[in-house]
DRENTORKOL-3810 file (N, C-alpha, C; in nm, 4 decimals):
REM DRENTORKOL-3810
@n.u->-8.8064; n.v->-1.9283; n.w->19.3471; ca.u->-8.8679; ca.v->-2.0570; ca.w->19.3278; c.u->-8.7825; c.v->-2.1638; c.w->19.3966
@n.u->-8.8760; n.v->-2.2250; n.w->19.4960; ca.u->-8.7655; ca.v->-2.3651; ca.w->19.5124; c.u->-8.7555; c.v->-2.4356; c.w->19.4519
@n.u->-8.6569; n.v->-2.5867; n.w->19.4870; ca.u->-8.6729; ca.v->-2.6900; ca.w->19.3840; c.u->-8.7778; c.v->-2.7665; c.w->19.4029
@n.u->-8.8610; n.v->-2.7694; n.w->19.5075; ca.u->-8.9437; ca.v->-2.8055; ca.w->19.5112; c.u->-9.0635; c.v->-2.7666; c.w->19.4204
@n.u->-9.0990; n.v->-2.6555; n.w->19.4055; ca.u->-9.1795; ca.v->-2.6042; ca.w->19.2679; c.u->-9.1359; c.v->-2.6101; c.w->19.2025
@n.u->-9.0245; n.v->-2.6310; n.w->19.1106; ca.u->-8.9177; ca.v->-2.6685; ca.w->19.0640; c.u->-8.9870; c.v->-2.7873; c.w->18.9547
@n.u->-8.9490; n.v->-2.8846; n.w->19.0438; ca.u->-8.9765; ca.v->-3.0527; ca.w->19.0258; c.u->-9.1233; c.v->-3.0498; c.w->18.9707
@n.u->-9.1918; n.v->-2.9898; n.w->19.0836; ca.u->-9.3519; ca.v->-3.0317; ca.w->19.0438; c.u->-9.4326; c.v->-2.9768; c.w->18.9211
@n.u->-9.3504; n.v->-2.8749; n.w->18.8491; ca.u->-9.4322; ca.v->-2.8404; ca.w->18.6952; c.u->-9.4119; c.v->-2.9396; c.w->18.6249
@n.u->-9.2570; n.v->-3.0939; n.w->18.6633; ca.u->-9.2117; ca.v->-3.1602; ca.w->18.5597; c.u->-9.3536; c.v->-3.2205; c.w->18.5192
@n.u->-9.4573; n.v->-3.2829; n.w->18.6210; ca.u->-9.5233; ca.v->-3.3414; ca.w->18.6477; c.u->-9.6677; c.v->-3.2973; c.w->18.5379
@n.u->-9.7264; n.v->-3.1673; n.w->18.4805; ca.u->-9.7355; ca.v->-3.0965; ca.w->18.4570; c.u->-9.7195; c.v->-3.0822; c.w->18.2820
@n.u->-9.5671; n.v->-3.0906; n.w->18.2602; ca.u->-9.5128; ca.v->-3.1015; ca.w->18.1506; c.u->-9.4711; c.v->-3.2039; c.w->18.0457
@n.u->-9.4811; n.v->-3.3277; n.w->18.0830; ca.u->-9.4314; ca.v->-3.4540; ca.w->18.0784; c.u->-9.5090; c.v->-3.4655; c.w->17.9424
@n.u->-9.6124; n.v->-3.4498; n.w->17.9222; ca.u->-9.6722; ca.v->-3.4215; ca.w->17.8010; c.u->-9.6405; c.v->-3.3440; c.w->17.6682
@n.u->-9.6027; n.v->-3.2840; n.w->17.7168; ca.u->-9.5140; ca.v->-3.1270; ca.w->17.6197; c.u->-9.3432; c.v->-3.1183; c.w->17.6394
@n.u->-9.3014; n.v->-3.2318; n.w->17.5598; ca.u->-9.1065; ca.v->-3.2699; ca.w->17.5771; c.u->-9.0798; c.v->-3.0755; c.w->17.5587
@n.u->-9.1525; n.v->-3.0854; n.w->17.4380; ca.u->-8.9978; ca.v->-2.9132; ca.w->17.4441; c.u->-9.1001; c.v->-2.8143; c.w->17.5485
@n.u->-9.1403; n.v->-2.7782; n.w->17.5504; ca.u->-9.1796; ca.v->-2.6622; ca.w->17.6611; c.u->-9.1030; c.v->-2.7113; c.w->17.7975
@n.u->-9.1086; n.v->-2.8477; n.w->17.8083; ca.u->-9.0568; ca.v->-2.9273; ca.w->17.9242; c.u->-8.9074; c.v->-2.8846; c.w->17.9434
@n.u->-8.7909; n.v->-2.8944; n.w->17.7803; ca.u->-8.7177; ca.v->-2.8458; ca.w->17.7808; c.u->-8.6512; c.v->-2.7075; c.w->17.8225
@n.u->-8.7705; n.v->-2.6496; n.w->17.7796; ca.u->-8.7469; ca.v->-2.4575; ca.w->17.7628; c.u->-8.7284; c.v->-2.4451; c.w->17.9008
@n.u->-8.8291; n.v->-2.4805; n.w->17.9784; ca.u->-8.8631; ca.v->-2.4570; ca.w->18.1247; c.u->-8.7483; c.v->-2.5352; c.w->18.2116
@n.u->-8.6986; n.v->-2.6192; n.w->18.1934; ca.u->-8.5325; ca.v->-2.6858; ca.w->18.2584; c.u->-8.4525; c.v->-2.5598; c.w->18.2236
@n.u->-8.4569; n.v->-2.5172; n.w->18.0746; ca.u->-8.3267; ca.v->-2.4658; ca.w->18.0822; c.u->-8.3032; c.v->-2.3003; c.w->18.1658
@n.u->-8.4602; n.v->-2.2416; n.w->18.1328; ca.u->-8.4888; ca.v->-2.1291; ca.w->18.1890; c.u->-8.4812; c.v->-2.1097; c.w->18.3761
@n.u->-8.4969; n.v->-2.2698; n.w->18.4369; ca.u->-8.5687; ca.v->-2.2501; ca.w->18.5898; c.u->-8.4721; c.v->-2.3466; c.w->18.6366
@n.u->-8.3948; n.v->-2.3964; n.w->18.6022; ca.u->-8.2940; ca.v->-2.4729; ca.w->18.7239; c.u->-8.2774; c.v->-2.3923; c.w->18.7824
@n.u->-8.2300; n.v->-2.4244; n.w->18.9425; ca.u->-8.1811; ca.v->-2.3781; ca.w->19.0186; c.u->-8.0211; c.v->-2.3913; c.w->19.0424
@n.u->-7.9675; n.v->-2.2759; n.w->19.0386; ca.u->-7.8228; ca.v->-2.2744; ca.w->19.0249; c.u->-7.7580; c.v->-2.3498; c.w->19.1371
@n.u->-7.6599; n.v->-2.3929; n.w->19.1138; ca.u->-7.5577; ca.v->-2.4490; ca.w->19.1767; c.u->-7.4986; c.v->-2.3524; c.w->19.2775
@n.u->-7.4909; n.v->-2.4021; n.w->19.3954; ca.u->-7.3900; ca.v->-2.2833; ca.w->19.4540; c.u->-7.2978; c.v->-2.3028; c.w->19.5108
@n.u->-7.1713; n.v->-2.2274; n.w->19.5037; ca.u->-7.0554; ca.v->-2.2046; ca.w->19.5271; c.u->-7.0161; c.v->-2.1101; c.w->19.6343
@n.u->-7.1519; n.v->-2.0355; n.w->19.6672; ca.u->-7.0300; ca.v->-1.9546; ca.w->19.7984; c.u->-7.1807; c.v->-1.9339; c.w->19.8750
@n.u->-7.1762; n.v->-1.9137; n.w->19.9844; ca.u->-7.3010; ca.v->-1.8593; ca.w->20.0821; c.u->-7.3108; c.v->-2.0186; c.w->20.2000
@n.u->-7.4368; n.v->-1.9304; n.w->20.2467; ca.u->-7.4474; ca.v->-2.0738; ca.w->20.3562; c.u->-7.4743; c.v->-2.2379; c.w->20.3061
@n.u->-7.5850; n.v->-2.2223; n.w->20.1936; ca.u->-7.6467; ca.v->-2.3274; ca.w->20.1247; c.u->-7.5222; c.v->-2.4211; c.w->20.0665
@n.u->-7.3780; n.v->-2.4053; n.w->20.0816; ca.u->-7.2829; ca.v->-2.4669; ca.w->20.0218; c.u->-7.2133; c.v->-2.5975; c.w->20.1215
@n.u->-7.2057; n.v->-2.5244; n.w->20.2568; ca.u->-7.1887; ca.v->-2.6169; ca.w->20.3717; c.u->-7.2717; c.v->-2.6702; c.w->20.4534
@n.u->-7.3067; n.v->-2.7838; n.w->20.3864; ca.u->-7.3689; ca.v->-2.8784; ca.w->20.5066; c.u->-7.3688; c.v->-2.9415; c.w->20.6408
@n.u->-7.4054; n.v->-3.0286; n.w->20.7045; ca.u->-7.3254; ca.v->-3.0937; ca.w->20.8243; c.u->-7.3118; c.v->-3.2409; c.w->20.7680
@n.u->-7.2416; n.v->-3.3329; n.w->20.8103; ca.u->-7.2423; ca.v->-3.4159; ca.w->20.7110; c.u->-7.3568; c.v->-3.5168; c.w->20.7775
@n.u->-7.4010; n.v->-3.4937; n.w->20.9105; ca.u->-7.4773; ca.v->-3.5752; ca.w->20.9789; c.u->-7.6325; c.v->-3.5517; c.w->20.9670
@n.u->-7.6527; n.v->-3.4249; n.w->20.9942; ca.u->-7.7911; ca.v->-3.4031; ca.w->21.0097; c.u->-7.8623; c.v->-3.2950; c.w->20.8817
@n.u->-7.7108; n.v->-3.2549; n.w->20.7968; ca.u->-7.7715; ca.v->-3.2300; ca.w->20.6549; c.u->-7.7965; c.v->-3.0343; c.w->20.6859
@n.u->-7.7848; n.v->-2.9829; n.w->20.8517; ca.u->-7.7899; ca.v->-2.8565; ca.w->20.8460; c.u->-7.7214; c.v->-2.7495; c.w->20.8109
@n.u->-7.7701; n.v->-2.6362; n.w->20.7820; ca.u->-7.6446; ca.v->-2.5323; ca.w->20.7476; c.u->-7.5784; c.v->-2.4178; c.w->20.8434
@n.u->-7.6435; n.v->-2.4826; n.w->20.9693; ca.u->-7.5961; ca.v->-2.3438; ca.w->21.0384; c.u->-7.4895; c.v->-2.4097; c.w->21.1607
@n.u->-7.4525; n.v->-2.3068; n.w->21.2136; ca.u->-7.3555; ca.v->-2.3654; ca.w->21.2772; c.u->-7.2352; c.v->-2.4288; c.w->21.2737
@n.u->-7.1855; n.v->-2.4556; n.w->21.1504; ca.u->-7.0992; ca.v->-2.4933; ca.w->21.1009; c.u->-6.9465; c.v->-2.5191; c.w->21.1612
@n.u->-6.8807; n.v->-2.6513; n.w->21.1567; ca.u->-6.7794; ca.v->-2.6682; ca.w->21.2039; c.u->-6.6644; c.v->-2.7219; c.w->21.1122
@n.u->-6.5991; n.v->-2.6518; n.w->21.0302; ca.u->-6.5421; ca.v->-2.6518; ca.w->20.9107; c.u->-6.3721; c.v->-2.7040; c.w->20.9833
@n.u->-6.3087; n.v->-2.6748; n.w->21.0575; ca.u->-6.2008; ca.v->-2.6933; ca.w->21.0759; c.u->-6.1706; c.v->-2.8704; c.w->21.1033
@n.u->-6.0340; n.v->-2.8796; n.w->21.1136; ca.u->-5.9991; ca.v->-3.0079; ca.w->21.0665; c.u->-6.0171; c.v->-3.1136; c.w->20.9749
@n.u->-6.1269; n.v->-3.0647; n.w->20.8885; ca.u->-6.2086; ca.v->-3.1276; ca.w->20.7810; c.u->-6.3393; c.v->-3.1879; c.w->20.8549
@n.u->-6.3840; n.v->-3.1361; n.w->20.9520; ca.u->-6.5140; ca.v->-3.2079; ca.w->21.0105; c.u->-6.6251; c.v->-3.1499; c.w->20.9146
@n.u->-6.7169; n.v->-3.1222; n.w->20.8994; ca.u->-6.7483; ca.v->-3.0272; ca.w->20.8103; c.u->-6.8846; c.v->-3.0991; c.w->20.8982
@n.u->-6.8763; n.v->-3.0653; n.w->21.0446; ca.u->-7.0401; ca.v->-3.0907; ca.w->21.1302; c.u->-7.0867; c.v->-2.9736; c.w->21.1892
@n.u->-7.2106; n.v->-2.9470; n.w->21.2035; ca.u->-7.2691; ca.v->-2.8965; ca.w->21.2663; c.u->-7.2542; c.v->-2.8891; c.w->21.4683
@n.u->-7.2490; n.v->-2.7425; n.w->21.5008; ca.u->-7.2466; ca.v->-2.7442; ca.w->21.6351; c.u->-7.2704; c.v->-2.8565; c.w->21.7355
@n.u->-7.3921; n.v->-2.8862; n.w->21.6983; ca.u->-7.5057; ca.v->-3.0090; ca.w->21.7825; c.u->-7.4025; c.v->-3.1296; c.w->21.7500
@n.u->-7.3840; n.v->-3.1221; n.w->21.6156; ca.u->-7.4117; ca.v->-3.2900; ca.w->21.5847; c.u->-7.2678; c.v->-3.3296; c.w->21.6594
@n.u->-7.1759; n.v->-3.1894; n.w->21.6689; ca.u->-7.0157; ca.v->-3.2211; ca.w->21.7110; c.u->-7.0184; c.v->-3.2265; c.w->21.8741
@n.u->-7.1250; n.v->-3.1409; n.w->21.9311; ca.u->-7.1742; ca.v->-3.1966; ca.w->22.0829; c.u->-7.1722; c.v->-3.3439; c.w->22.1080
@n.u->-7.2558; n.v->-3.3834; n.w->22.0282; ca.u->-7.2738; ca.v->-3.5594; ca.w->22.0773; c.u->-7.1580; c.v->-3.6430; c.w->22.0003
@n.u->-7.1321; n.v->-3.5812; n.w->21.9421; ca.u->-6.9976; ca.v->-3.6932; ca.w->21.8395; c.u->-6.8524; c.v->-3.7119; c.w->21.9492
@n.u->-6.8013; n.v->-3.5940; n.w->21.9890; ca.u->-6.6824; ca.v->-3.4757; ca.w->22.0101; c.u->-6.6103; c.v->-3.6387; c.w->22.0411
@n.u->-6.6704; n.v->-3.6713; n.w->22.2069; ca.u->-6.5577; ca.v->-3.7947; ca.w->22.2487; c.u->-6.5217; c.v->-3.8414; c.w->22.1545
@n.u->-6.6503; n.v->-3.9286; n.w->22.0656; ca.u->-6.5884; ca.v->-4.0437; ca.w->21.9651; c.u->-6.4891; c.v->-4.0359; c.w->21.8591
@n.u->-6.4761; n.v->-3.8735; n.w->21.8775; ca.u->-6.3667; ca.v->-3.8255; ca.w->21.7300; c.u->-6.2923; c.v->-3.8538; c.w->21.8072
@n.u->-6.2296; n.v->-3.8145; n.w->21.9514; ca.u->-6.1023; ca.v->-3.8169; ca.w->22.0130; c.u->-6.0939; c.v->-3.6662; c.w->22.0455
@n.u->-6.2164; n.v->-3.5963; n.w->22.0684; ca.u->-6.1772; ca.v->-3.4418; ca.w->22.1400; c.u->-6.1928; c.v->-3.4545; c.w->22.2767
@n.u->-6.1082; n.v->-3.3588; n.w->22.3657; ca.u->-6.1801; ca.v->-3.3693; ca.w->22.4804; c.u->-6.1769; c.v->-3.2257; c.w->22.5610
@n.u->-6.2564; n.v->-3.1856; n.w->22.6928; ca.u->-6.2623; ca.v->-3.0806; ca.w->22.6890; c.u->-6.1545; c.v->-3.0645; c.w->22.8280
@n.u->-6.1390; n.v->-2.9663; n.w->22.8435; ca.u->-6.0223; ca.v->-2.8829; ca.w->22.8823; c.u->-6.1077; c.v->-2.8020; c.w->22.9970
@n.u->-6.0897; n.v->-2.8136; n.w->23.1345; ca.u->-6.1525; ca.v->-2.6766; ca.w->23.2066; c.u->-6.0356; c.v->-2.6061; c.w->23.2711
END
């Protein structure tokens, strides 16, 4: 289930507080701590590609167009 189906039974339930309850406590979606869904980019919000070192925590792309303005430069 996403959180998106998630959200939309609240809509649904708003009428019925405890079933409303039962169903939060049964269907959140867990928090996560390890896998891809944990690192974001901080720019464009993606998970792939990831550029974790130095504390950048950007995405491939987004560190393409950034790189000069951090102060990287390239080397041939």
């Amino acid at each position: 289930m996403t959180v998106k189906d998630y959200k939309k039974v609240f809509v649904q339930l708003q009428a019925k507080p405890q079933k409303l309850a039962k169903y939060k406590k049964h269907n959140t979606p867990k928090a996560r701590k390890i896998g891809k869904g944990v690192n974001r980019c901080r720019v464009c919000g993606s998970t792939r590609g990831m550029i974790g070192s130095y504390g950048l925590h950007l995405c491939r792309r987004c560190f393409r167009d950034m790189a000069k303005e951090i102060g990287f430069r390239k080397y041939d």
